[in-house]
N, C-alpha and C positions, 0 to 999 in steps of 0.2 A: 712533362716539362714544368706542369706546374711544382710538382713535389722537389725539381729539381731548383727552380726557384725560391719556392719556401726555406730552401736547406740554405741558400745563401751560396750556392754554386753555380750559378749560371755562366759567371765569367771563365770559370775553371771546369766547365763541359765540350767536350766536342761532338755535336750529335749530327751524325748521318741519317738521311730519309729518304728512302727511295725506296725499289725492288727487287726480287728477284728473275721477275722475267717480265715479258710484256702483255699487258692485260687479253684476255680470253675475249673472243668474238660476243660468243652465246647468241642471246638476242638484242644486243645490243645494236641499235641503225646504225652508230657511229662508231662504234668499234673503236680502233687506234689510228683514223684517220687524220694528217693525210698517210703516215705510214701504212705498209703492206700488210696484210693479215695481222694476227698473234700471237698470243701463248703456243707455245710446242712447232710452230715454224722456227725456217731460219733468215725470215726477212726481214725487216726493219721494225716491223709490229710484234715481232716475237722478242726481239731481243733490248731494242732501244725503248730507256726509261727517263724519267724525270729525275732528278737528286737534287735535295735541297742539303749545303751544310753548315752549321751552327756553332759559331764561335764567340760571341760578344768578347769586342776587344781586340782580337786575335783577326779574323776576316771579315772583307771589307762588305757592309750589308749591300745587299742587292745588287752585287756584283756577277758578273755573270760570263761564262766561258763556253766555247765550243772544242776545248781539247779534249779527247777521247781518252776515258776514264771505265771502269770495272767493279764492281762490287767486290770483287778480286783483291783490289789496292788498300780494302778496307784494313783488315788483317795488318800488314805491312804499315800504315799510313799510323795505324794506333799505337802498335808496336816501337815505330821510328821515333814519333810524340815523347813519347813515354820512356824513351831512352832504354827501351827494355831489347836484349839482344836478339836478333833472328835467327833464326833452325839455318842451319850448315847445309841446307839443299836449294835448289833452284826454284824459285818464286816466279808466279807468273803474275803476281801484282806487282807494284810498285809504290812509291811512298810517293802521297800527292800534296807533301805540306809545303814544297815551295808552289806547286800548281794553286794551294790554298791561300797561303800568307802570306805571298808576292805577285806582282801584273808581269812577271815575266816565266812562273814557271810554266813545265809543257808535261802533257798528258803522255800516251802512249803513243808511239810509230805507229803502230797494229794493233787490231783488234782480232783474234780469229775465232771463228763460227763453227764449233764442235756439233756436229748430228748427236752420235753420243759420242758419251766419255771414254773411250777403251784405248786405252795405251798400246794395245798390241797389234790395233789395224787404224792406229792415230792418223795416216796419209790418207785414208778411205772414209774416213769418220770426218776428219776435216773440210764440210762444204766449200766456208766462205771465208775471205780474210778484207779486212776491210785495214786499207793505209790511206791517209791522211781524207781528204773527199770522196774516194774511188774505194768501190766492193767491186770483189771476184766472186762470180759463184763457180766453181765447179758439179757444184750436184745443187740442189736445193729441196726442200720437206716442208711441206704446207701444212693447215688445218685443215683448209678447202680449197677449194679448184681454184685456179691462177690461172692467167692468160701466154704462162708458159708451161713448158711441156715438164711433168713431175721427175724427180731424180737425174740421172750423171745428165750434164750443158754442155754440148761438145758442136762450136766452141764454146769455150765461160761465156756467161754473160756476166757483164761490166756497166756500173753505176754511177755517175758522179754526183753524189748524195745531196750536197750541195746547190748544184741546180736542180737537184729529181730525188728529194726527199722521201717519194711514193713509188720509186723503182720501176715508174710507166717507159722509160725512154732509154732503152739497152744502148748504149755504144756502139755504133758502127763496126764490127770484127773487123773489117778492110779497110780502118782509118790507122794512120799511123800514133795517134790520139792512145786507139786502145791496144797496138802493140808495144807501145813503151810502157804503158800503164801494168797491162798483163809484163811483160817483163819484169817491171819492178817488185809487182806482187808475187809474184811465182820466186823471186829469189828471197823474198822476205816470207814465202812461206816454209821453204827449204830450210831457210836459217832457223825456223823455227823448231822444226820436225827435228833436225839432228839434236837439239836437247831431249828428247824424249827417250824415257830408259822404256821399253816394254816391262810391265807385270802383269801378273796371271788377274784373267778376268773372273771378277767376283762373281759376277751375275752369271758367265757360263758355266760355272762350277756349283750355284745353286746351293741349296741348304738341305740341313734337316734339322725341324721344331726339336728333336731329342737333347742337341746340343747348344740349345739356347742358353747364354749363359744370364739373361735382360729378363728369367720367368718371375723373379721377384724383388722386392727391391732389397733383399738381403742376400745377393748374391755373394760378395766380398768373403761371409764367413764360408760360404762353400769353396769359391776359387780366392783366395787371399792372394793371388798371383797376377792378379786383375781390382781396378778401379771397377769402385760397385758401377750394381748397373750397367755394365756394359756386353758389349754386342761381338761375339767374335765372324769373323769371316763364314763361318760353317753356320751362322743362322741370316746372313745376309738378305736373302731371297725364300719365301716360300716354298716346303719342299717337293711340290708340284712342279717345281720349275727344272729342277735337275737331280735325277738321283741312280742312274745307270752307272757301272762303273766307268763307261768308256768317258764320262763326263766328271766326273771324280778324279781320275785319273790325269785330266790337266793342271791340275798343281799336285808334285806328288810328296809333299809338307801336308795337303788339305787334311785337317783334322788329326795331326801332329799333337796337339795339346791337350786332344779332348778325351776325356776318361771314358769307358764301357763301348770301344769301339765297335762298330756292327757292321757285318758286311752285306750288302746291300745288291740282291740280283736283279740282272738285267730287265 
């Protein structure tokens, strides 16, 4: 910030600060409290962060919101700025410059709480969805032991984060409170899932070091087909992770591109 100041840009930066996930337990006494756990859960300690953003001029200082926001929207929010066009596919961010540059804009509807990223078991992967004060969890993944039972909630258990920022106080299932709540979230997660196109999981398909195209940084004169440096799908994963054909054999493109192919027994 200073160098950006020295240069005489400070009115003319937009700087984001925050994270990407929610700080790690370790040994720390206080951890992310009052929120739930941390890092690599899917509770409130894992995912929810601080952001501070930085506009001299442009946003108002020490202003301050509870609309439900993504490190997601980053992408998109600089892009829109900037007048620069968007990729012709479906964004799961959004632009947060009237959320920034005006007391009227609004965040996201939802927020949803991916376990992992896999497109191809997206319904199952998808714990948690969080609309406007209220979390569902369908399944949930901890650091360490919670005072609820680990993996698929049946029924969800329901939050209203707002009053239970620490996720101690489940919602009654037999109140009609948390059958309209789960109604609403259960359709706003539905709406979510049918965007989702399936593609072939990288990580179950695994790699082999032979086909790394990232072994040095003159890659470009070898594959001139490819932006130096770079990393094709067939060195994704260590090739300890998958290398049977039966596993191979789920994308049947995998290693389409790559020269001296070798075939690889079971």
């Amino acid at each position: 910030m200073q160098a950006v100041e020295a240069a005489g840009q400070k009115e003319n930066t937009l700087t984001f600060f925050t994270s990407d996930n929610g700080g790690p337990i370790g040994n720390d006494k206080h951890g992310n409290l009052p929120l739930r756990d941390g890092k690599t859960s899917i509770w409130e300690g894992g995912f929810r962060e601080p952001a501070i953003v930085h506009w001299p001029g442009q946003i108002t200082a020490a202003r301050q919101t509870k609309e439900l926001a993504s490190t997601m929207d980053i992408f998109v929010t600089m892009l829109t700025i900037a007048e620069a066009e968007l990729p012709s596919v479906i964004l799961d961010g959004i632009d947060l410059s009237p959320l920034l540059l005006t007391e009227t804009g609004k965040g996201h509807d939802c927020i949803m709480f991916y376990h992992e990223a896999v497109a191809a078991n997206a319904s199952g992967e998808l714990f948690a969805v969080r609309c406007g004060n209220y979390k569902v969890y369908w399944a949930t993944h901890s650091s360490r032991h919670q005072p609820y039972p680990e993996g698929k909630q049946d029924p969800p258990l329901i939050f209203n984060l707002e009053l239970d920022n620490s996720e101690s106080k489940p919602l009654d299932s037999t109140s009609d409170e948390y059958k309209q709540v789960l109604a609403n979230i259960t359709a706003a997660k539905e709406a979510h899932l049918s965007t989702i196109t399936p593609v072939p999981d990288q990580n179950g398909m695994g790699s082999e070091l032979r086909y790394a195209l990232c072994a040095d940084p003159d890659s470009k004169s070898k594959y001139p087909q490819y932006m130096n440096c770079t990393i094709s799908p067939d060195n994704w994963l260590p090739s300890d992770i998958c290398h049977t054909p039966a596993c191979l054999q789920a994308n049947p493109t995998f290693r389409s591109h790559c020269e001296n192919k070798t075939t690889i027994e079971a």
